[in-house]
C-alpha positions as CSV (number, residue, x, y, z in Angstrom):
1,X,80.1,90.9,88.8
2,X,84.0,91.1,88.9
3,X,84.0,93.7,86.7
4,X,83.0,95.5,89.6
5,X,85.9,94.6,91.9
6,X,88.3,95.3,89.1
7,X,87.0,99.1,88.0
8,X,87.3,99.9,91.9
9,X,90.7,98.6,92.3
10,X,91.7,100.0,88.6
11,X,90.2,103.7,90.1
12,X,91.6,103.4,93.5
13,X,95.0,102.7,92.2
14,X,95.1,105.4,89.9
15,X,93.8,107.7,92.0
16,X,96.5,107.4,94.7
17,X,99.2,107.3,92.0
18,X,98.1,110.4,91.1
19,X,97.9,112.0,93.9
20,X,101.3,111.0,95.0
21,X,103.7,112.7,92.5
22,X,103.6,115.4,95.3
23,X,107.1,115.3,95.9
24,X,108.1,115.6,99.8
25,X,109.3,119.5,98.6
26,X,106.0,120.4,97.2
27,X,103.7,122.4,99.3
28,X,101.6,121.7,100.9
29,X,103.7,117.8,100.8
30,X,101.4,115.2,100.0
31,X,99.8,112.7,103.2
32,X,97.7,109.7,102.0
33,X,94.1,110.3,102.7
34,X,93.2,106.5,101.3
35,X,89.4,107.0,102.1
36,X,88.5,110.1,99.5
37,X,90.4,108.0,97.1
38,X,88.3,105.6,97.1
39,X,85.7,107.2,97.3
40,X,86.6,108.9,94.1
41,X,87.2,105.4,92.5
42,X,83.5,104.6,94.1
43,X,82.0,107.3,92.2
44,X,83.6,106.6,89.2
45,X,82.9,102.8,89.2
46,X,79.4,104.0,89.5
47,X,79.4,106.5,86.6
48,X,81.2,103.7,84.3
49,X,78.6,100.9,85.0
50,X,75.6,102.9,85.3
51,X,75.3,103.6,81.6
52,X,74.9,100.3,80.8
53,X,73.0,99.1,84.2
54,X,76.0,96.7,85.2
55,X,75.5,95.8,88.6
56,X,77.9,94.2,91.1
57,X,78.9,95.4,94.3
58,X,82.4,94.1,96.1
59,X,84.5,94.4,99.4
60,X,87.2,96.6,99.4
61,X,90.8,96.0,101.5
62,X,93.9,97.7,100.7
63,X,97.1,98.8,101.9
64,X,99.5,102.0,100.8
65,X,103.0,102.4,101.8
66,X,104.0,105.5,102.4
67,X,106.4,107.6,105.5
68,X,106.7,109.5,108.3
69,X,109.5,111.6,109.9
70,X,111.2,111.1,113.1
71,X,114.0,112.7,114.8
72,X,116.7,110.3,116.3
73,X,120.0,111.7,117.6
74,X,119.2,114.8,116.5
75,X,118.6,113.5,112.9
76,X,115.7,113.5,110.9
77,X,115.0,110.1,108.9
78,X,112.2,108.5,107.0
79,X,110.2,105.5,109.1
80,X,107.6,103.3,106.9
81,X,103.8,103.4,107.8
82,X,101.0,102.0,106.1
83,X,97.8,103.5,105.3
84,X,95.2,100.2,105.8
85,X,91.8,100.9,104.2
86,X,88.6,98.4,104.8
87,X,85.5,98.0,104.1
88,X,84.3,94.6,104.5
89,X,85.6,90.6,105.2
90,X,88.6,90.9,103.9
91,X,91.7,91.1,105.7
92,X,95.1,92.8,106.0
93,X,97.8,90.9,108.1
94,X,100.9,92.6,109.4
95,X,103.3,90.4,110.5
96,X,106.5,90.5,112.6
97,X,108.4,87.4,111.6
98,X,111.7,88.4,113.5
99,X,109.4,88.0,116.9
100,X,107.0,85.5,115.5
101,X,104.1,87.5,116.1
102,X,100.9,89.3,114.6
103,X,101.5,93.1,114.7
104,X,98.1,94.0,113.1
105,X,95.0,92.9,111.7
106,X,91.7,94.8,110.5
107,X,88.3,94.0,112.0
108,X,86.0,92.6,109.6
109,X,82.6,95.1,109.3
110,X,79.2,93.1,108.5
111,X,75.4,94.0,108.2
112,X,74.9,90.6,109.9
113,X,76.3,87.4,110.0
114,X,77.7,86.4,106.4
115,X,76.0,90.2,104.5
116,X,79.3,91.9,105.0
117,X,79.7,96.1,103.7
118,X,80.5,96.4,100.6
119,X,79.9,98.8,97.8
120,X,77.8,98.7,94.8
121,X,74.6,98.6,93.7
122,X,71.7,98.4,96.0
123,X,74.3,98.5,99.0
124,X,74.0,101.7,101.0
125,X,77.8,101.6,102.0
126,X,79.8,104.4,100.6
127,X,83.6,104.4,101.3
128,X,83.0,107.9,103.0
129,X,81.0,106.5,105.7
130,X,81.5,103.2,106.6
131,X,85.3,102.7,105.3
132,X,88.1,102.4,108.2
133,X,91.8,103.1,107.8
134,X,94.2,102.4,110.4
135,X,97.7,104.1,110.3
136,X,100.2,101.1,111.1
137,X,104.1,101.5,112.0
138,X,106.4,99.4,110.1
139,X,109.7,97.7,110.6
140,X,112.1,96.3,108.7
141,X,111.1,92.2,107.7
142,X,107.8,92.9,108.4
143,X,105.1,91.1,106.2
144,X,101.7,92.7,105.2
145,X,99.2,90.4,103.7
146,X,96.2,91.1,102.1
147,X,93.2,88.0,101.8
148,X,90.1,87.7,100.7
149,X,87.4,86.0,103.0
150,X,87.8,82.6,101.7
151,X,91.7,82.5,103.2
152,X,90.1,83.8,106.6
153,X,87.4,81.5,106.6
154,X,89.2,78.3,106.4
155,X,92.6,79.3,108.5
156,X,92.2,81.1,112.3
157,X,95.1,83.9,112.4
158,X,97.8,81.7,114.2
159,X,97.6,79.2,111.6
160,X,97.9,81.9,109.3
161,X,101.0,83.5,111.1
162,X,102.7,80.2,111.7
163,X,102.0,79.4,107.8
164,X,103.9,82.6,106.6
165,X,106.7,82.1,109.5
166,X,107.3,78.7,108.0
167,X,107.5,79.6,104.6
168,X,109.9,82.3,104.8
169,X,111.8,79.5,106.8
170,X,111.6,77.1,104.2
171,X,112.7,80.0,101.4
172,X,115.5,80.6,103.6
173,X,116.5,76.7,103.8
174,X,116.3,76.9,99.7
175,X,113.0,75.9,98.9
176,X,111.0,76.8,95.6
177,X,112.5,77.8,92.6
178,X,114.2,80.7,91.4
179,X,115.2,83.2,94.1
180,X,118.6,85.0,93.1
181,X,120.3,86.6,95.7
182,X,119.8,87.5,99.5
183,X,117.0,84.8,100.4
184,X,116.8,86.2,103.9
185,X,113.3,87.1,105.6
186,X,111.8,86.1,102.3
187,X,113.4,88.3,100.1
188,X,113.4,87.9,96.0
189,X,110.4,85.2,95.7
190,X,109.9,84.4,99.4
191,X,106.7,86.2,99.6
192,X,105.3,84.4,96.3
193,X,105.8,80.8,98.0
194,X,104.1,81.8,101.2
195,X,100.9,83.4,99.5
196,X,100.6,79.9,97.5
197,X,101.1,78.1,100.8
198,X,98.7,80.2,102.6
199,X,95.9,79.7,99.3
200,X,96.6,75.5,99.2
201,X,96.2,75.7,103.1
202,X,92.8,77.2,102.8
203,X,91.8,75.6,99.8
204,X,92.0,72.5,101.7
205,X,90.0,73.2,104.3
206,X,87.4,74.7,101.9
207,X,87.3,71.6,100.3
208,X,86.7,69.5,103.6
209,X,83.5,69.0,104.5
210,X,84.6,67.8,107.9
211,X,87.2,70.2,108.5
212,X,86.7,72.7,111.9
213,X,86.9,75.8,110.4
214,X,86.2,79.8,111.7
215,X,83.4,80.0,109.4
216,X,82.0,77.1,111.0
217,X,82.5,78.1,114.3
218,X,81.2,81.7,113.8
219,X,77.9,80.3,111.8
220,X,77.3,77.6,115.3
221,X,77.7,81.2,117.2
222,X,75.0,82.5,115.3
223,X,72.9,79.2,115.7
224,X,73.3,78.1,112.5
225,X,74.0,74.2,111.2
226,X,77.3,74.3,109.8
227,X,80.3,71.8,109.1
228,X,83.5,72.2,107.7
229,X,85.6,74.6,105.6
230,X,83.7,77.3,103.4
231,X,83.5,77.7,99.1
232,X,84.5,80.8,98.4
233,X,87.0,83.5,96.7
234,X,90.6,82.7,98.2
235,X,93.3,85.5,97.6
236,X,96.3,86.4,98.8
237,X,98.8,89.2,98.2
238,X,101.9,88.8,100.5
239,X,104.6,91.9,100.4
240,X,107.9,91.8,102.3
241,X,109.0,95.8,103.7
242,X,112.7,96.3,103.0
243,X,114.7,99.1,102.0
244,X,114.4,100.8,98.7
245,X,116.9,99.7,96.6
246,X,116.8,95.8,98.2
């Protein structure tokens, strides 16, 4: 059930914002530990349905900014990192559009081919044991993406890449609506039009039943009958790093 998904995310976030007011003063100063935070949001997803026997059980990917320090000519300043949590098919995408290339991706965890982890009900996978996080260094203009299975389904990761590079392109050029301001690298609405771009992409394939597709291939892999693009959830959350303040 969705209600599921949306408890975890709801507890997840909450947890993390809470955690966070630790100010960079405080002591001990506060480092992301995005795996006990979920599993905090785990346990209480589990106490909140359990009353009334809700069952569900959902994949969990996420992705917190937050900093490191580094000394450079002799001064110390602030560089982004992000805390990548997964547990799961789902994916998050980093993306270095000023070189036109992928700068990280998670690795997807199954049980077998099409059972991936998840959490829930019935599923022994607790965030505590089987969720990953990966510590990622940032630069400015970078893109992190986070997709749900039916986006990496239906598009390999070049055509996702090239997608997002031609849609920050095309924001730049003056396409889509709205978009005060500095348009560069997909600032102010950029990263809107390429999550749509990268959904309709997908959703396209989905919907062709002739369509080569990496479900496909991975399910002929596995000796399975398969052809075309794959019915299922398509998300996409695209975010744009740039300075506070821009």
């Amino acid at each position: 059930m969705a209600l599921w998904s949306r408890l975890i995310l709801h507890f997840w976030a909450t947890t993390i914002e809470q955690e966070s007011t630790k100010g960079p003063l405080q002591q001990p100063a506060y480092h992301p530990d995005p795996v006990a935070s979920l599993q905090t949001a785990y346990e209480q997803t589990r106490e909140a349905t359990g009353a009334h026997n809700w069952q569900g059980t959902t994949t969990v990917c996420g992705a917190q900014l937050h900093y490191r320090m580094v000394t450079d000519a002799g001064r110390e300043a602030a560089t982004p990192v992000l805390y990548v949590t997964n547990l799961g098919d789902c994916q998050v995408l980093v993306l270095r559009p000023r070189d036109q290339e992928v700068v990280f991706k998670t690795t997807e965890q199954w049980h077998w081919f099409d059972c991936p982890r998840q959490l829930g009900t019935n599923s022994p996978d607790t965030p505590r044991q089987n969720a990953v996080v990966d510590v990622v260094d940032l630069e400015e203009g970078d893109v992190v993406l986070a997709m749900s299975d039916g986006v990496i389904d239906n598009l390999w990761g070049h055509e996702i890449a090239a997608r997002v590079f031609q849609s920050i392109k095309e924001w730049e050029a003056g396409k889509g609506a709205g978009g005060e301001g500095d348009r560069k690298g997909g600032r102010n609405g950029g990263m809107a039009l390429a999550a749509r771009d990268l959904v309709t992409a997908a959703k396209a394939i989905a919907l062709d039943p002739y369509a080569e597709s990496p479900f496909m291939e991975h399910a002929i892999e596995e000796g399975l009958a398969s052809e075309g693009g794959k019915l299922d959830d398509i998300s996409v959350v695209a975010a744009l790093c740039v300075r506070d303040g821009e």
